[in-house]
Every structure is written in C-alpha cells, then in structure tokens.
C-alpha positions as CSV (number, residue, x, y, z in Angstrom):
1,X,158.6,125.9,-115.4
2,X,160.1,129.8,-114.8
3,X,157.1,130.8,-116.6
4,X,154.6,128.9,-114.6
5,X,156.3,130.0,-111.1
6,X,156.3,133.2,-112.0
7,X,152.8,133.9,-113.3
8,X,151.6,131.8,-109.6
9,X,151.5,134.6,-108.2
10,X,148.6,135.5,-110.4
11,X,147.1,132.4,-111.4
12,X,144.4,131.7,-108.8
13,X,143.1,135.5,-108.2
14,X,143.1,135.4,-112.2
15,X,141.4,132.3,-113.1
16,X,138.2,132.9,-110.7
17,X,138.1,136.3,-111.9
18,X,137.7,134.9,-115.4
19,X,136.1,131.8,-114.8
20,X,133.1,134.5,-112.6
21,X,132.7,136.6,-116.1
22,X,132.3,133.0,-118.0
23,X,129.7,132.2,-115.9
24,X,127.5,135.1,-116.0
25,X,127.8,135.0,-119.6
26,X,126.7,131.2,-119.6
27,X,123.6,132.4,-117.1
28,X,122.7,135.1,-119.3
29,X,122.5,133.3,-122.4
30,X,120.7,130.4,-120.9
31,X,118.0,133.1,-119.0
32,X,117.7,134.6,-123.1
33,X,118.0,131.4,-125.5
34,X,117.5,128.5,-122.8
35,X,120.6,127.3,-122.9
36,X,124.8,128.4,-124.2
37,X,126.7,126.8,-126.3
38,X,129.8,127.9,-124.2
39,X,132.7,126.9,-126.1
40,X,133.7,130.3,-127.5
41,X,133.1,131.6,-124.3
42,X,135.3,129.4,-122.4
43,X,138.1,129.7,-125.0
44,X,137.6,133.4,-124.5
45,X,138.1,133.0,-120.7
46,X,141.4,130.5,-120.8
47,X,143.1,133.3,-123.5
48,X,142.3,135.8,-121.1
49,X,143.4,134.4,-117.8
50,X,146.5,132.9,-119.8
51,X,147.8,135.7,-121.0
52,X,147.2,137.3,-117.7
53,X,149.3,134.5,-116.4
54,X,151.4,133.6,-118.6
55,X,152.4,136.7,-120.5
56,X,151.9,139.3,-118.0
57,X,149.7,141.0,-120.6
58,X,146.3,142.0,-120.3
59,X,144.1,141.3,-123.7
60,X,141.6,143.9,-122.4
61,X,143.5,146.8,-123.5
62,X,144.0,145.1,-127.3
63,X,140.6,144.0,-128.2
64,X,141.3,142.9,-131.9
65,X,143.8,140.8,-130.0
66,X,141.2,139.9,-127.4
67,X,138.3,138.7,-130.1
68,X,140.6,137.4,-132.4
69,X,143.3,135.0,-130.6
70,X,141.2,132.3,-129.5
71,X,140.2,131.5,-133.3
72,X,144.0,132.4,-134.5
73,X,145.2,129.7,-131.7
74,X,142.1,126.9,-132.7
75,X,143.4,127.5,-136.4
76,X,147.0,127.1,-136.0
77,X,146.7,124.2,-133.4
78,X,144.1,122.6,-135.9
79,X,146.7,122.8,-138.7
80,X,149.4,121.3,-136.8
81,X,147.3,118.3,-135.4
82,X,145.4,117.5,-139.0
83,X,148.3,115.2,-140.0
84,X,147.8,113.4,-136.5
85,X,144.7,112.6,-136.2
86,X,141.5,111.3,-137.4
87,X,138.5,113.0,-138.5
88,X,136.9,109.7,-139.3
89,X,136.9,110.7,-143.6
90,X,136.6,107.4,-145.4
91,X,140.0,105.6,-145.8
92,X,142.7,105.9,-147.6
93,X,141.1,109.3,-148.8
94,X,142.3,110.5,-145.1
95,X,145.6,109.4,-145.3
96,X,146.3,110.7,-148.8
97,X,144.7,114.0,-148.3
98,X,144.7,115.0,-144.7
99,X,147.8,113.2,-143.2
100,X,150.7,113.1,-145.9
101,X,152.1,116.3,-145.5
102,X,152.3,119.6,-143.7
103,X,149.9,122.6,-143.6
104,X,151.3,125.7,-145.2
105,X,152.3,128.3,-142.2
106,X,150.4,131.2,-144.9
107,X,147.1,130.0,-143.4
108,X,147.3,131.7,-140.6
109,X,150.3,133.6,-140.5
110,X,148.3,137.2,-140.5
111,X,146.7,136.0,-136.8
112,X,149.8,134.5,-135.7
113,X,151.7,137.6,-136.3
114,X,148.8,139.9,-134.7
115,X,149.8,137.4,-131.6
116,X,153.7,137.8,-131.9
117,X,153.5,141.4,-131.9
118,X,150.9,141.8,-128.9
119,X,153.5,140.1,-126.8
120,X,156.3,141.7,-128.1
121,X,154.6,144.4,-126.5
122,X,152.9,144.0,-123.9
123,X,154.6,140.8,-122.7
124,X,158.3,142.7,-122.6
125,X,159.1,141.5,-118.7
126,X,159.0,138.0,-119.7
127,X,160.5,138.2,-123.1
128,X,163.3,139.8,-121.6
129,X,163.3,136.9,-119.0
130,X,163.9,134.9,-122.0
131,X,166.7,136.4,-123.4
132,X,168.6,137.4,-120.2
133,X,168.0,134.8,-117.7
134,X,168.5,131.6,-120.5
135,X,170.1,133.0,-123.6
136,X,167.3,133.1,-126.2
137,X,166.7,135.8,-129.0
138,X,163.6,137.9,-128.4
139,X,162.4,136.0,-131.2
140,X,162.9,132.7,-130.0
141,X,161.5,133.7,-126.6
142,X,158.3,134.8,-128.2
143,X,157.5,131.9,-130.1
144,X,158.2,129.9,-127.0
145,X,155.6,131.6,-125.0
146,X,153.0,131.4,-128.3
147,X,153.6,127.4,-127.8
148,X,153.3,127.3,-124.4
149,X,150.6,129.6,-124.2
150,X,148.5,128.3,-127.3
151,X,149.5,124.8,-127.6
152,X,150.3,123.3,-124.1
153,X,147.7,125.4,-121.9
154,X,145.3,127.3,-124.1
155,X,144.9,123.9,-126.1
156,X,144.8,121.2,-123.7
157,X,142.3,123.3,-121.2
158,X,140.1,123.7,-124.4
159,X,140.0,120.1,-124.5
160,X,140.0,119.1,-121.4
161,X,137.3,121.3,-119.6
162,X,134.4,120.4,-121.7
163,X,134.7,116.4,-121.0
164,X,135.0,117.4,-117.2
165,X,132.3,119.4,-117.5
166,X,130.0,116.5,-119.5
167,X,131.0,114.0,-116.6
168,X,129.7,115.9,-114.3
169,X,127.0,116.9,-115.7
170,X,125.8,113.1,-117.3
171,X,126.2,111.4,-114.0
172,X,123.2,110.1,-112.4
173,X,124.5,108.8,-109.3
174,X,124.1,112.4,-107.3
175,X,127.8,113.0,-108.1
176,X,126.8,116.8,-108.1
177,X,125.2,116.9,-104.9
178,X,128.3,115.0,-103.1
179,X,130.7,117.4,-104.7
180,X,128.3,120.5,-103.3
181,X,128.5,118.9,-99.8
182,X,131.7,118.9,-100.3
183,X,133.0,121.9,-101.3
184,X,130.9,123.6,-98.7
185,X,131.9,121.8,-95.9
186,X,135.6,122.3,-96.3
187,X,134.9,126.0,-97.8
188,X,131.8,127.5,-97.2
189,X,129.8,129.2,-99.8
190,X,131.3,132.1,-100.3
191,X,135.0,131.4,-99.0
192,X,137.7,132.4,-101.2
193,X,139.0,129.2,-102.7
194,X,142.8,128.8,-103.1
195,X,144.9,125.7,-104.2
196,X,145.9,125.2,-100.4
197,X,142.1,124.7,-99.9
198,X,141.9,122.1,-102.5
199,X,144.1,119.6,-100.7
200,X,141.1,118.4,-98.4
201,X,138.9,117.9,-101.1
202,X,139.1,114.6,-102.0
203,X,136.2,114.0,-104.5
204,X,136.6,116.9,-106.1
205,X,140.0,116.0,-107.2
206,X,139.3,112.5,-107.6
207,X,136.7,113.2,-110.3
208,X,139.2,115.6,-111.9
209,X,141.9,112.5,-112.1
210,X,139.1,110.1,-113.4
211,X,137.9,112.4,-116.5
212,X,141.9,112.6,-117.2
213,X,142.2,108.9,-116.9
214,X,139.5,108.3,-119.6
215,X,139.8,111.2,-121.7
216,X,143.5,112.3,-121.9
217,X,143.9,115.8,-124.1
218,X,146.9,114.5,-125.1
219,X,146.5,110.7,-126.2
220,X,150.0,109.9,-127.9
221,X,153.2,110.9,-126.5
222,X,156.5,110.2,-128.3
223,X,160.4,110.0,-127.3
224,X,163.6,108.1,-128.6
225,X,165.2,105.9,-126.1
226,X,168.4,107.4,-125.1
227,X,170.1,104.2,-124.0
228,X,169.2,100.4,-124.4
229,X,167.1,99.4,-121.9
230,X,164.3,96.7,-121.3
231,X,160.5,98.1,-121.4
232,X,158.3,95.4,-119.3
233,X,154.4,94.7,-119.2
234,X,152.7,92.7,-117.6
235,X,153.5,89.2,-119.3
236,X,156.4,90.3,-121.5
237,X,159.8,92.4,-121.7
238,X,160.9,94.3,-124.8
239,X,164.0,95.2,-125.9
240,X,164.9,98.7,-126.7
241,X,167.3,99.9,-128.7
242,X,168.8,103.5,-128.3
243,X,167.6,105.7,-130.9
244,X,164.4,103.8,-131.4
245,X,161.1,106.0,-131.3
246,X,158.7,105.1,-129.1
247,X,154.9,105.9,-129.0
248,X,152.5,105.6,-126.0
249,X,149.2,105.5,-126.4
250,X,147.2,107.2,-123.1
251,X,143.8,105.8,-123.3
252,X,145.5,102.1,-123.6
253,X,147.6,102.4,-121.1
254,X,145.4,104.3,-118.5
255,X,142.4,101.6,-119.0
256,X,144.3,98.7,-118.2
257,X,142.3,96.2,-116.1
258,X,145.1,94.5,-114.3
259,X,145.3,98.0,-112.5
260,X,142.2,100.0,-112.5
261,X,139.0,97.9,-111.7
262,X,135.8,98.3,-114.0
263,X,138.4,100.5,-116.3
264,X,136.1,101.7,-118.9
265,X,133.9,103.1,-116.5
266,X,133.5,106.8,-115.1
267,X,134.1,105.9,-111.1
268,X,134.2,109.4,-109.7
269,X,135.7,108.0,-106.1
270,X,138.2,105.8,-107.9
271,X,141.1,108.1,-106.7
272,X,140.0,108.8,-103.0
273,X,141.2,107.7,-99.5
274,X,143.2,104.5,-100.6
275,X,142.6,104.8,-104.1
276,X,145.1,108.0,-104.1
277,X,147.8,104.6,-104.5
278,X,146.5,104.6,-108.0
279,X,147.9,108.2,-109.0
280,X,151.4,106.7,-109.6
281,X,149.7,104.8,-112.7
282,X,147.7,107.9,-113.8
283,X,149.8,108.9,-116.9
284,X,148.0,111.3,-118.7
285,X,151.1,114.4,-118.2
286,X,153.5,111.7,-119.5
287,X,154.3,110.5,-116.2
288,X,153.3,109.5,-113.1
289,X,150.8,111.9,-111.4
290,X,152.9,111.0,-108.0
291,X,155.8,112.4,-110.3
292,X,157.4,116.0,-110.8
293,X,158.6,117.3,-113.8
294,X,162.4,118.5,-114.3
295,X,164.6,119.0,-117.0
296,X,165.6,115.4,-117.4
297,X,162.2,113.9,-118.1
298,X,159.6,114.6,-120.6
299,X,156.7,115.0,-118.3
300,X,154.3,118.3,-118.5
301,X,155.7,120.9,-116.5
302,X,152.1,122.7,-115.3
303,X,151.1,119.0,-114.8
304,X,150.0,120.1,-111.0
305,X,148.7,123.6,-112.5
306,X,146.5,121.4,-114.5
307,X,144.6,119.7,-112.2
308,X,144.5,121.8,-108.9
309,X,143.3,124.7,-111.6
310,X,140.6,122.2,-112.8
311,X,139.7,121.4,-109.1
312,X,139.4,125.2,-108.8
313,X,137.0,125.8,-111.4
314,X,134.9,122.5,-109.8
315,X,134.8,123.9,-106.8
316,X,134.4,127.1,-107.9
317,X,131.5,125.7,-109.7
318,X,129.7,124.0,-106.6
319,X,130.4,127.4,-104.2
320,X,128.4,129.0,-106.7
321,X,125.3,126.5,-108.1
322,X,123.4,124.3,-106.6
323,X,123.4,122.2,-109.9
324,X,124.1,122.3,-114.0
325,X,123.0,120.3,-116.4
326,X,124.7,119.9,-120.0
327,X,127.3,118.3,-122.1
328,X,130.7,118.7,-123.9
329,X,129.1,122.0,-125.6
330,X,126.7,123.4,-124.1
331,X,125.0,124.1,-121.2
332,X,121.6,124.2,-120.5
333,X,120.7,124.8,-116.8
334,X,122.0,126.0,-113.5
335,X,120.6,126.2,-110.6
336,X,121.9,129.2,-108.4
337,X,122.4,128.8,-104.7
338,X,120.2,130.5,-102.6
C-alpha cells in the first residue's frame, strides 16, 4: 500500500500517456493490416506505465529491458500458475503432467534476473524505501516489487483488460453510445480525465464492476482460518476449525442468484443509482468492493487503483472514439471522433 501511495502521484498522468501510445499503435495497425491483435501491445503499455509507477523507473532508457519484460513476466507467471489451472489437456494426463509438481526456477531465471538488476538500478528510491522504512534486505525488497509489479498488477491488468474490452465491444444494446454520452457530458471531449472525475460516472464504472463480477482475474482465493468461527450461506452454517484451509471460488460466489438478478448475464447498469447496494457483495479483490484493505485482512490493496484505472482507460476510450469494434485479442475498428 506505501508503494501504491507513493507512485499516485504518477499514476494517472502515466497511464493516459501510455494508454495514448497504445492506441495509436492499435489505429496504425488497423489503417495497415485491417485490424491489431493488441495483446503484446497492451502488455507493452501496463510494463511501461507500471514501472513508471511502481518502480520509479523508466524502461525507455533500458530497451532490452523494455522489449523483453513483458514476455519474462508472461513466462514466469505462466510457470507459477500451470500447477493451478486447467488447460483443458485430456484427464488425468493433466493432472499427472501439468499439475503435480513445481516448474524449475532455470526457465526463466536469465529474464528474471535482467528484471532484478534493472531495478536494482534504476528503482534505488524505492528499494531503499524497503529496506529503511520496513526492515527488508535490498534483496527481499526487490523481489517484493517484481511480485507486485509482475504478478498482482502487470498480471491481473493483462487479464482483466481484454474481457472489458470484449464486453464492450460484443454488446449490442448501444452500450457504447451511452457510455460516449456519458463521458462527454460529465468531461467533455478533450478534458483531462482524473480519478476525481470518475466519481460521476456512473455507467462507466458500473460496466467496469460487471465484467469483474463475471470474469474475476483472480478466480480462487485461499486463507487458513485463524480462530474457530461459523461460515453461513444461505440455508446452512459450517463449522470452521482454526487452521483449516479454506478456498473461495469467485465466479460461484459472485453469480449467486439469491443476490444478483439474471446472474449469468452481462447487465452493464447492474451497479448504478440503487444497484451501487450490490458493491458490498462484489468480491472479486477478496473482499467487499464497499471494503478497504489494511494489514489485518487479505483483501487487494490497489483494489480501488484497479477499477478507477480501468474506468480511466473507458473513459479515456469514449473522449477519444466514437466507437470500436473487437474482442479479447484484437481489435478491428475504431471510429475516431470528429
């Protein structure tokens, strides 16, 4: 949470910068190959305005580290999630190959090194946070910020944005044309946006909480209790003993039609005017969106940087196009203001 307070200074000013390059990129390709596959693109522009953010460290003057990060950190999340999840391989071949043991470090210790070292120096005002302000070895502090950096925000934004990109794009109910008239009637066209100017918007951030409700980038959180206590559902109370490990699944619990009506459907208004009553059973940050995150819980601490940063780029978006058209990879129209 230091990390995240510190770099807010930042965040905003570097995120539309970014997010402005990522978008003439996507136009360019588009106005050559008729449409982008924008994923490397995108993962280009989170490691950039992360590192910015987080780190205090600009990639721009390291371009190995610049063009090679983004696949170091897809590799070396990849390895740590393979025993996870499922790639849909035919069982038990899956389980016996794929999710029995743990991925050697060696495969991509040569990139995660390249990564240590660029922050050892160029990220030397928050390494030394690390080790002054709360005790840690520069060591420790540096592989705290590659796991903050690579796993928490460069990984879940490379999940997340694409399936709130696709929802947006798929919907055929002029979503896209309500969240223009939106966005330009609480911020003009050309107005710079800030997260203060987010707080009006109400569909822009309901749409944002409705892709997380579906599509969680982090489906299964775990924890052991730390006392006995009583875990209730709807119909039925379970014990729980301290020590026990639980797992909670997001996509269960956040589909649940006692709360949320028609809950397997994509309602972009769900969470606007009296619907914002629903937040407190949004769960997605392993909490209650109506929550904050502290020391004592285990809920995301950028869980508000998450989705007023996504807002942004929405906004952002619909200040700048009329339109776009595409899915979860690619994009294959926009249609520019005039």
């Amino acid at each position: 949470m230091d990390i995240l307070k510190r770099g807010s200074k930042v965040w905003v000013t570097e995120l539309l910068g970014n997010l402005d390059k990522f978008l003439d990129t996507i136009e360019s390709e588009i106005s050559t190959n008729g449409s982008s596959s924008y994923i490397p693109h995108l993962q280009s522009m989170l490691f950039n305005f992360l590192a910015k953010s987080i780190l205090g460290a600009d990639p721009t003057i390291d371009p190995d580290i610049a063009n090679s990060a983004p696949f170091t950190l897809n590799l070396w999340l990849g390895l740590q999630l393979l025993p996870t999840i499922s790639v849909r391989v035919i069982q038990p071949l899956e389980e016996i190959f794929l999710h029995s043991y743990t991925y050697p470090h060696a495969l991509v210790s040569g990139g995660y090194q390249k990564l240590y070292h660029f922050i050892e120096r160029h990220g030397q005002e928050v390494v030394q946070r690390g080790e002054i302000d709360f005790g840690l070895s520069a060591a420790d502090a540096i592989h705290n910020l590659i796991f903050v950096l690579g796993f928490n925000a460069f990984g879940g934004f490379s999940i997340f944005l694409p399936t709130l990109f696709a929802a947006i794009a798929s919907d055929k109910t002029g979503l896209q044309a309500r969240l223009r008239e939106e966005v330009r009637k609480m911020n003009g066209s050309s107005t710079r946006l800030s997260f203060d100017s987010l707080k009006e918007m109400e569909l822009v951030n309901s749409v944002v909480y409705e892709t997380l409700r579906l599509n969680p980038p982090v489906a299964l959180q775990y924890a052991r209790a730390r006392k006995d206590f009583q875990l209730a559902s709807h119909d039925s109370v379970f014990d729980i003993k301290e020590g026990e490990l639980l797992c909670g699944y997001q996509p269960l619990a956040m589909r649940d039609g006692k709360v949320f009506d028609e809950p397997e459907s994509f309602k972009p208004d769900r969470f606007v005017g009296k619907g914002k009553e629903l937040l407190s059973n949004l769960f997605w940050s392993n909490g209650p969106q109506t929550g904050s995150p502290s020391e004592s819980n285990k809920q995301c601490a950028g869980k508000d940087y998450v989705t007023l940063s996504a807002s942004l780029i929405v906004a952002h978006m619909f200040q700048r196009y009329d339109s776009f058209s595409g899915d979860s990879s690619k994009i294959t129209a926009v249609e520019t203001t005039k």
